[in-house]
C-alpha positions as CSV (number, residue, x, y, z in Angstrom):
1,X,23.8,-40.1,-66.1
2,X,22.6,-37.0,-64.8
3,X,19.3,-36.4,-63.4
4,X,16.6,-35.1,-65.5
5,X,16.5,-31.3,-63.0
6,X,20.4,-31.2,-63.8
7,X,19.0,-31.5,-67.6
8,X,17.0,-28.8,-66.9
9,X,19.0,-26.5,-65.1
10,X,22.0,-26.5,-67.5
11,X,19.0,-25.6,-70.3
12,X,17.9,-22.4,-67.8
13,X,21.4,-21.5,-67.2
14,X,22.5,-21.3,-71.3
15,X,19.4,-19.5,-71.7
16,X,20.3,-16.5,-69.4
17,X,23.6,-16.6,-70.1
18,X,23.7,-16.5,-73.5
19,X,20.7,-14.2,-73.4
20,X,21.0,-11.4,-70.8
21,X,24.6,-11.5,-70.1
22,X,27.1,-11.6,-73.5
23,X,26.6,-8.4,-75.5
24,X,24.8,-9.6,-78.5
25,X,21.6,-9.3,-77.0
26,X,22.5,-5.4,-76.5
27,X,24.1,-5.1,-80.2
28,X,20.8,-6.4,-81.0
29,X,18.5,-3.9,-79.5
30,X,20.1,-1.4,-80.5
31,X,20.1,-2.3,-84.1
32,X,17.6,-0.1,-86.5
33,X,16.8,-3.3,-88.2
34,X,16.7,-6.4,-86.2
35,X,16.2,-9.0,-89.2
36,X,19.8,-7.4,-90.9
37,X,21.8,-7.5,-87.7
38,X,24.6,-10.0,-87.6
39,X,24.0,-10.2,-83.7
40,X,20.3,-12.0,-84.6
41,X,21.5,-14.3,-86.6
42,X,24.9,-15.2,-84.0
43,X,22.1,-15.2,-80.5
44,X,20.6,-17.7,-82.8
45,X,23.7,-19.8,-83.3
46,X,25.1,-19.5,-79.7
47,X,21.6,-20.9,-78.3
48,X,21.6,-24.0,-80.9
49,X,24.9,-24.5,-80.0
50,X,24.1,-24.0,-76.2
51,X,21.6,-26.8,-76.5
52,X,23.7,-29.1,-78.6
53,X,26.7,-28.8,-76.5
54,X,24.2,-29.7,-73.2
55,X,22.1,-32.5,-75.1
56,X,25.3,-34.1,-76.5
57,X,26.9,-34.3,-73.3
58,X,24.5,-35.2,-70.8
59,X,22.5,-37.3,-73.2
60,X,24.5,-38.7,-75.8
61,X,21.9,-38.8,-78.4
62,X,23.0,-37.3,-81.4
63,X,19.7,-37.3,-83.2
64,X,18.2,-35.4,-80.0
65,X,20.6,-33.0,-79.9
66,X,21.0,-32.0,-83.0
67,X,17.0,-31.6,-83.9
68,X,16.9,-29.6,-80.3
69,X,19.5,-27.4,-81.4
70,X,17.8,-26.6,-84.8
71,X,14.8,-25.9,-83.7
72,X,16.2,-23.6,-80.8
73,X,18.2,-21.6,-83.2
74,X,14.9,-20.8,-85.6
75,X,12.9,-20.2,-82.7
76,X,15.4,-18.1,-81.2
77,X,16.2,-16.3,-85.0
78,X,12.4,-15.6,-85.3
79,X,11.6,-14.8,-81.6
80,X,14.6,-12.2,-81.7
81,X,13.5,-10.3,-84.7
82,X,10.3,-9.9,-83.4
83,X,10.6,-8.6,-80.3
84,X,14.0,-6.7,-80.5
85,X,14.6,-3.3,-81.5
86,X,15.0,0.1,-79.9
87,X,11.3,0.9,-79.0
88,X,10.9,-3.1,-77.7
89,X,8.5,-3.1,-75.3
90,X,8.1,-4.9,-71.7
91,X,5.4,-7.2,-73.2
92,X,7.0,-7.9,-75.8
93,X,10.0,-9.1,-73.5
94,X,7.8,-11.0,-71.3
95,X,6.0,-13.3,-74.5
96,X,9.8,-13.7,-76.1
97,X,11.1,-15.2,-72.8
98,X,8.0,-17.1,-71.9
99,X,8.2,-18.7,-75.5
100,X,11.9,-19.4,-74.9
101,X,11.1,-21.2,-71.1
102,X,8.4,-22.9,-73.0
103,X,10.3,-24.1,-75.7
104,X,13.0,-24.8,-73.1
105,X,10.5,-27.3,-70.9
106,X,9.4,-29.2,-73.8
107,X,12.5,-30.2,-74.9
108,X,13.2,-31.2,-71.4
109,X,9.8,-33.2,-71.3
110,X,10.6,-34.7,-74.7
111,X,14.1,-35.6,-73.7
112,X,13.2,-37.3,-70.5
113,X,9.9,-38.9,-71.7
114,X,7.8,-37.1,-69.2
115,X,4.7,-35.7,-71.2
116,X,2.6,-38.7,-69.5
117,X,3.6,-37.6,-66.1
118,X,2.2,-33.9,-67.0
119,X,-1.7,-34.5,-66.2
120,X,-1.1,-36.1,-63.4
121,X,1.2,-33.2,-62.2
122,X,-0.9,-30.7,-63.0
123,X,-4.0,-32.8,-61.4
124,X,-2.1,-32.9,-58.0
125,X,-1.3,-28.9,-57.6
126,X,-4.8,-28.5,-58.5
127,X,-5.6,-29.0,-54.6
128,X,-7.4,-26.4,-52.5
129,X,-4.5,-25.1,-51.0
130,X,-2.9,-24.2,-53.5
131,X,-6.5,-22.9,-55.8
132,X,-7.1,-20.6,-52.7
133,X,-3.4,-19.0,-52.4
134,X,-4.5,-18.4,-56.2
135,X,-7.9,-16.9,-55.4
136,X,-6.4,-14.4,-52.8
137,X,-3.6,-12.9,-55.3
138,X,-6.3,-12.3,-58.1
139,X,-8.4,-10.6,-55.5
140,X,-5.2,-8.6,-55.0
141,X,-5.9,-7.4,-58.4
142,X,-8.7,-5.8,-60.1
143,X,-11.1,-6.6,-57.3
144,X,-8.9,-5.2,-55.0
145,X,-8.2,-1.4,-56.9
146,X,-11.9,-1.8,-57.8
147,X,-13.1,-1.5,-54.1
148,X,-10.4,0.7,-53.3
149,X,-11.0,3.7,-56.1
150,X,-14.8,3.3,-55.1
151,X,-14.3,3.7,-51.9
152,X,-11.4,7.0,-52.7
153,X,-13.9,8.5,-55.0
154,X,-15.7,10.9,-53.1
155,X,-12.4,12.6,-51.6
156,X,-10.7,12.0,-55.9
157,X,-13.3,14.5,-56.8
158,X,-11.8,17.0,-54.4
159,X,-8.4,16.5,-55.4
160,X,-8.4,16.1,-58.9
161,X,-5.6,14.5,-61.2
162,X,-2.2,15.3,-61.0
163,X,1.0,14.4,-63.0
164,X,1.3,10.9,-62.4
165,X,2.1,8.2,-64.5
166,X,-0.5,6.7,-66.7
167,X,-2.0,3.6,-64.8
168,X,1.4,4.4,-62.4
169,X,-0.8,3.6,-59.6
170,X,-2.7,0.7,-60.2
171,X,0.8,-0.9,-61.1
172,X,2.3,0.1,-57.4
173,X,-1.3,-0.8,-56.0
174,X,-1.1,-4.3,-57.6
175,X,2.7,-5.1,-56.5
176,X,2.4,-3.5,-53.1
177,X,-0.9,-6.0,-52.2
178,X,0.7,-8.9,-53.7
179,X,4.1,-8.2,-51.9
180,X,2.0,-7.7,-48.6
181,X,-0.1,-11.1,-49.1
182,X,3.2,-12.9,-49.8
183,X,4.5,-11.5,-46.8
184,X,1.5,-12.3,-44.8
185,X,1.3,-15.7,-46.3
186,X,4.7,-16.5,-45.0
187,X,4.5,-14.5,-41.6
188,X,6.7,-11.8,-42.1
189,X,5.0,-9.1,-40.2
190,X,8.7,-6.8,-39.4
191,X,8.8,-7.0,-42.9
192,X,5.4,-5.9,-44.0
193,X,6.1,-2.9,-40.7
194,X,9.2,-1.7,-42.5
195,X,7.2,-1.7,-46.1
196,X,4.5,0.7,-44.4
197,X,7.5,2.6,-43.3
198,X,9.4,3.2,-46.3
199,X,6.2,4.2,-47.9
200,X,5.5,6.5,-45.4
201,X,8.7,8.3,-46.2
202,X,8.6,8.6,-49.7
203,X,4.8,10.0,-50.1
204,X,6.3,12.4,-47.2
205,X,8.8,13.7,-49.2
206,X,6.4,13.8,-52.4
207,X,3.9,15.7,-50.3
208,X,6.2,18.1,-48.2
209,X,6.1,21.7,-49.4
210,X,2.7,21.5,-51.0
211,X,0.6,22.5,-48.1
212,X,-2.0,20.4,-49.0
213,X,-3.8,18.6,-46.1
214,X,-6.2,17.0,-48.5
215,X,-3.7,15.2,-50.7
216,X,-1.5,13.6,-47.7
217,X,-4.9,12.2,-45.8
218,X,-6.4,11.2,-49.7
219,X,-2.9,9.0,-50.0
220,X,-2.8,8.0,-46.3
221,X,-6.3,6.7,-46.6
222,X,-5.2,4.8,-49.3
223,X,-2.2,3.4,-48.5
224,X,-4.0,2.1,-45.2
225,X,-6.9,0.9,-47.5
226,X,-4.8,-1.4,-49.7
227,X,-2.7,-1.8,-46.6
228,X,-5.7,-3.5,-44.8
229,X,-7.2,-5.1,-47.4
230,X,-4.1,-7.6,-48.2
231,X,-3.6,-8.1,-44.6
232,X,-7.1,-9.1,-44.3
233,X,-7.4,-11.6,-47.7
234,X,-3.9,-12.7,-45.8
235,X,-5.2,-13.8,-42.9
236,X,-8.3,-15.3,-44.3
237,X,-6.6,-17.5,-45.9
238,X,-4.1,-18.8,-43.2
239,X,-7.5,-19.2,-41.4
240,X,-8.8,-21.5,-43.8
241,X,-5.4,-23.1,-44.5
242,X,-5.6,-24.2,-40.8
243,X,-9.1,-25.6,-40.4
């Protein structure tokens, strides 16, 4: 019989399959009116029958398979007509497909009889290691464009606003630290040198042809800030993950 991470991975590959690459999920967003599109109601059908298929096989339990099938063809159905449509947005993406891995890993759990073996899972990655790796990337967040915009806002006076995007720069900001502390984490420094470079290039060729000293050192500064900072958290904690 196969093993219960074969289970699991045939689950995770049905899901993306039938999800992201056949074209119903595409007829589907495009539809006015997800609740009276056909390709709802057939997404729903191909992931109950998805899970049938997999259960039946690898499990050989009819009663399993067939109440994990039903219940991943409403969920789906219901999921899909709430989040699809023209104007869907990423969040709503994000809580569709977190419901679906959800509903995907209790199955699995339920399947293989491994709810009892959860606490003690959870109790075991809840080590210091792995809290303080945690602690660094939240830092990366808030905390981190927090200190940053305080310490930018004498010289953001001078500039002014511009015509960026809405919140376009805490976004970078928050994906350009946590990029850097992986990268720090895992000891890539030609990695996090070419990052610095490629940055350098494009607020170059933002920049050039403004004539505007101010702007170039305000986002130099602040590149380097938010640059530093993620090295720093980085190191700190391959420091402590050492002692």
């Amino acid at each position: 019989m196969p093993d219960s991470i074969t289970l699991l991975l045939w689950l995770l590959l049905a899901h993306v399959v039938l999800d992201f690459l056949l074209p119903l999920r595409r007829r589907l967003q495009e539809a006015p009116r997800a609740w009276r599109s056909p390709a709802l109601y057939l997404l729903g059908l191909a992931q109950g029958l998805a899970v049938l298929l997999i259960f039946g096989g690898l499990r050989g339990d009819p009663v399993l398979a067939g109440s994990a099938a039903l219940l991943v063809m409403l969920a789906r159905i219901l999921a899909g007509g709430w989040a699809a449509g023209p104007q869907r947005s990423a969040r709503s993406l994000l809580l569709e497909q977190l419901a679906a891995l959800l509903l995907i890993v209790a199955l699995w759990l339920t399947s293989e009889s491994l709810w009892q073996a959860v606490p003690t899972y959870l109790d075991a990655q809840a080590n210091a290691r792995n809290l303080l790796i945690l602690l660094g990337y939240l830092l990366m967040l808030a905390p981190a464009s927090g200190l940053i915009g305080a310490m930018l806002r004498p010289w953001q006076e001078r500039i002014g606003t511009d015509d960026s995007l809405v919140n376009g720069g805490a976004s970078v900001g928050y994906l350009e630290r946590g990029l850097i502390l992986t990268l720090v984490l895992l000891g890539q420094w030609q990695a996090i040198g070419f990052l610095l470079t490629a940055k350098s290039i494009l607020r170059f060729n933002e920049l050039k042809g403004r004539n505007n000293r101010q702007r170039s050192e305000y986002v130099l500064l602040g590149t380097l800030l938010s640059f530093t900072l993620s090295i720093a958290v980085g190191l700190a904690i391959r420091l402590m993950l050492d002692l």
